[in-house]
N, C-alpha and C positions, 0 to 999 in steps of 0.2 A: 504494500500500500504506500499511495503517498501521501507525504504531510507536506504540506505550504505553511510555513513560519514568515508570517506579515513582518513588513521593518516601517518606518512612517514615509518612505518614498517609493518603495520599492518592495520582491518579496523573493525568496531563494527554495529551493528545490532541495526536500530531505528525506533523503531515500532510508527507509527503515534498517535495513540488508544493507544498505552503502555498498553495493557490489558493480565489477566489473564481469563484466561477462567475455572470457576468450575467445578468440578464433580455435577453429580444428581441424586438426589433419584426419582425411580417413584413410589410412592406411590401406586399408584393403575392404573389397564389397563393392564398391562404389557403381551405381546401375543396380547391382546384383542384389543389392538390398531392398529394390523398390519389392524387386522379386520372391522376398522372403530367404534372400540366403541370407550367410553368417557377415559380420561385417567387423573390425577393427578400429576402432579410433581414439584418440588423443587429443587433448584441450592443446592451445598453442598461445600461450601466452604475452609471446609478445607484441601480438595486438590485441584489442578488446576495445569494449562499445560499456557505455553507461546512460542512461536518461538522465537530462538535463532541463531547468528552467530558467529562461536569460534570468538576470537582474538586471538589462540594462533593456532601455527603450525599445519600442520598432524598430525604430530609423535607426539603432547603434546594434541591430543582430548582422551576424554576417550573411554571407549566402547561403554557405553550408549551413545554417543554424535553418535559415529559411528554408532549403529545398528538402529538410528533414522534416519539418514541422508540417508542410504543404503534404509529404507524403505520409505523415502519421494522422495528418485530418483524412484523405483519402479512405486508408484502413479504419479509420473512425468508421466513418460510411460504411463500410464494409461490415463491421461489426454490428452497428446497430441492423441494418438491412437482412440477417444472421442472426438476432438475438437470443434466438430460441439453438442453434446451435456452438452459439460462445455464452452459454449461462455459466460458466464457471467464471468468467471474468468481470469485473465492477467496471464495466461501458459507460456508466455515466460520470464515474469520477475518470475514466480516461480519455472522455473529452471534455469533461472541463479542465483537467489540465493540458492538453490540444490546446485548447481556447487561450490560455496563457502563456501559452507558445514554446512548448514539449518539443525537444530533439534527442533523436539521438546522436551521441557523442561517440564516433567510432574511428577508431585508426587502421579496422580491417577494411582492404583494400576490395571494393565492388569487384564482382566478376572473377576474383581471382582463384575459387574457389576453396577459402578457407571460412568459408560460414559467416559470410555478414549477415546473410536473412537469420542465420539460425543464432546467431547473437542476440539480434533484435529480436525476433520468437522468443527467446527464453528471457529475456529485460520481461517482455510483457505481461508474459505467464508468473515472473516470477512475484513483481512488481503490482498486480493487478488482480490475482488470483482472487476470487472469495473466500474460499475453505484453505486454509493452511497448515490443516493437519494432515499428518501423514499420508501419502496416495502409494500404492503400486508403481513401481517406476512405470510399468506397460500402462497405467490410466495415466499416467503423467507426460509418456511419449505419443500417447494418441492424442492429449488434448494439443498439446506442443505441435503433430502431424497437421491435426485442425487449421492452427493459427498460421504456419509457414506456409500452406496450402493455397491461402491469400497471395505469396509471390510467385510462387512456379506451379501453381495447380494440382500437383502432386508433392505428396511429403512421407517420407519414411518417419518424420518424428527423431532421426537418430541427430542431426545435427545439433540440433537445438538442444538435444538432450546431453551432448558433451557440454555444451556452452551451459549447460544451467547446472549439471554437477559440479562440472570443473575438474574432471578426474579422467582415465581412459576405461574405456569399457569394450565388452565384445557383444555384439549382437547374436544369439545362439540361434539354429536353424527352425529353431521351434516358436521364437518369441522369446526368450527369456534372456533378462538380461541380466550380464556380468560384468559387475566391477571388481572382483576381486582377483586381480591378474598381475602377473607378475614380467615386465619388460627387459627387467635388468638386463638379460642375458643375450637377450638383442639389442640391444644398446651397449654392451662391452664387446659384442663385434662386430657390430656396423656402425656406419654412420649415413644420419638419415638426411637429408640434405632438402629444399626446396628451390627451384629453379626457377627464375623470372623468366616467362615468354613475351613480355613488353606489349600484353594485347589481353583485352579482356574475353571472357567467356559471358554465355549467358543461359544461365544453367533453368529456366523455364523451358526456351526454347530446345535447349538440348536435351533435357528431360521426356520433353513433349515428341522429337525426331526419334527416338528410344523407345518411347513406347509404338508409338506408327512403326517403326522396322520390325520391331516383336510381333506387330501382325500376320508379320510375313511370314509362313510356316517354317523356312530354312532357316530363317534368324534366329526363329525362335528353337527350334534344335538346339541351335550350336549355343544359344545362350542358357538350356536348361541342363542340356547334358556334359557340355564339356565349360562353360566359365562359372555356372553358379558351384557343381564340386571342383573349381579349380580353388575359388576363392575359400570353398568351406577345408579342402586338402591345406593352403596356405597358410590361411591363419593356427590352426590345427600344430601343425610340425613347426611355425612361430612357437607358438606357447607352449607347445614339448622344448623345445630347446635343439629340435632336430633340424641343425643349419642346413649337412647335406642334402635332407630331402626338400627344405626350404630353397635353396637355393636352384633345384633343377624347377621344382614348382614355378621360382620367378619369372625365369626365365620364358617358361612356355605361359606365362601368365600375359607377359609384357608381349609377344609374338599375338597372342587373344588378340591383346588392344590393339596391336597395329594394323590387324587384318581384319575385324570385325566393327571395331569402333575410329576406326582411324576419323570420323569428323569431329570428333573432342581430342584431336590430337593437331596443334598449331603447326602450319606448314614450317615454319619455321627450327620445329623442334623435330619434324621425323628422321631423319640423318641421325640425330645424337641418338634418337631414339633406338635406331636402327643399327647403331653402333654399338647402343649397354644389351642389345639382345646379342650380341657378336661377343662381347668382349666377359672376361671371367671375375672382373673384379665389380665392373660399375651398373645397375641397370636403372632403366627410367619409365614412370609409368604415369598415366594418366591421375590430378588430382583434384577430388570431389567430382563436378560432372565435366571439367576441360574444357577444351575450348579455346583456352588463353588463361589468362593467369598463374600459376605456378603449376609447375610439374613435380613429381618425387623423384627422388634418383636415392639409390641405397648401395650403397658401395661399403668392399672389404677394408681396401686399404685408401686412410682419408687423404695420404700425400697424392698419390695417381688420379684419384678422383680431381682433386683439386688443382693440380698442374694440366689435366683435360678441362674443367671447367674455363680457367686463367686462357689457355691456349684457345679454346672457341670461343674467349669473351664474352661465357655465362656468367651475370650476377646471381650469386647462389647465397643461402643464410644455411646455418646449421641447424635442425630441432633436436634439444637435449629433451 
């Protein structure tokens, strides 16, 4: 919930939770979750989003304050027009603070596919909810599906759901979810890397081209029998600690994307891409729905990785 604490000119924004909500990596699932398979992901900290209310006049908000506010009136709309299916959230107290000119404050980069919608999803839900006792994480990721649903029409629920723990979890084949995982031992021998493709995605419409191909019977083949158990084999021998079968796994994982989904793969990035399916130490794979935005790349050894990034003049960050 929010509180507005009045000042004699002005009034400031007091978020209960005082929370930042991360971006996230999903390591693996990605499509394949719409589907019901298993899925992997990770909060990423070093971006994140918070709701904010100016303190300072119209005339002295900036743009970005504006074209946030413009489009959380929007989703207002949306909400009320919907009432009966967002009764979990207090509508009226989140447009009047809309009406006082609500943004969200985000440093995750649109498009890039590390969860800006599912940042804001989870601000909202968390921020605005009614009932704040205890839920089932699976009624807490369907109502969270609900809310994201508003930008890409489709929602697994899982984004938003990293962004509002805060924590990594796996998606299990059945529904159920787990937080109680343990990374260490892929992270003491990889390194997990994010790649700038210098172009955004836009993960509605590639959502929406993913589901239209899956009509196709062939598509849909190759996407139930050989990518949804590639993903559920992958994460699987991740969380065993079984590198070698992980690593033959990636490999024909990264091959999938390039042959099956190659339009959430930036023309710009298939050569590299076409390089980490070749090469023993470095691979790269499509991240969130692609398109543009950052890529993953998961490499053994971080010097070679790093002296091929420097060498093709990839900006790249590291995720700890």
């Amino acid at each position: 919930m929010i509180i507005l604490a009045m000042g004699p000119n002005n009034y400031h924004l007091h978020l209960e939770t005082e929370m930042d909500y991360p971006a996230k990596v999903i390591l693996f699932g990605e499509y394949g979750m719409i589907l019901n398979s298993k899925a992997l992901a990770i909060p990423y900290s070093k971006y994140s989003g918070t709701f904010r209310i100016p303190l300072d006049s119209v005339n002295q908000r900036t743009t970005r304050e504006i074209e946030s506010n413009i489009a959380l009136n929007q989703l207002n709309s949306f909400f009320k027009e919907n009432d009966k299916k967002f009764d979990f959230l207090d509508i009226r107290q989140f447009q009047q603070d809309v009406i006082r000119g609500l943004y969200f404050d985000s440093s995750i980069p649109s498009g890039s596919g590390l969860g800006s919608s599912g940042a804001l999803t989870a601000a909202i839900y968390n921020d605005y909810r009614l009932h704040r006792s205890g839920e089932e994480l699976f009624i807490v990721k369907s109502k969270l599906a609900a809310i994201e649903s508003c930008f890409h029409g489709i929602s697994s629920g899982i984004d938003p759901l990293i962004c509002w723990l805060n924590k990594p979890l796996v998606l299990e084949d059945q529904g159920t979810i787990n937080t109680r995982i343990n990374l260490s031992p892929f992270f003491e021998n990889y390194t997990l890397y994010l790649i700038n493709t210098n172009s955004n995605g836009n993960t509605g419409d590639l959502v929406r081209y993913f589901m239209e191909c899956y009509l196709d019977e062939n598509f849909k083949k190759n996407i139930d029998l050989e990518y949804i158990p590639l993903i559920n084999q992958i994460i699987d021998a991740l969380l065993a600690a079984d590198f070698t079968t992980f690593e033959r796994l990636l490999k024909s994982y990264a091959l999938f994307q390039l042959t099956y989904l190659r339009k959430m793969i930036p023309e710009n990035m298939v050569n590299h891409f076409k390089y980490g399916i070749d090469n023993h130490n470095l691979k790269i794979k499509i991240c969130g729905s692609g398109g543009g935005g950052y890529m993953i790349a998961i490499a053994k050894d971080r010097n070679k990785a790093e002296s091929y990034f420097s060498l093709n003049h990839l900006e790249y960050s590291i995720v700890n």
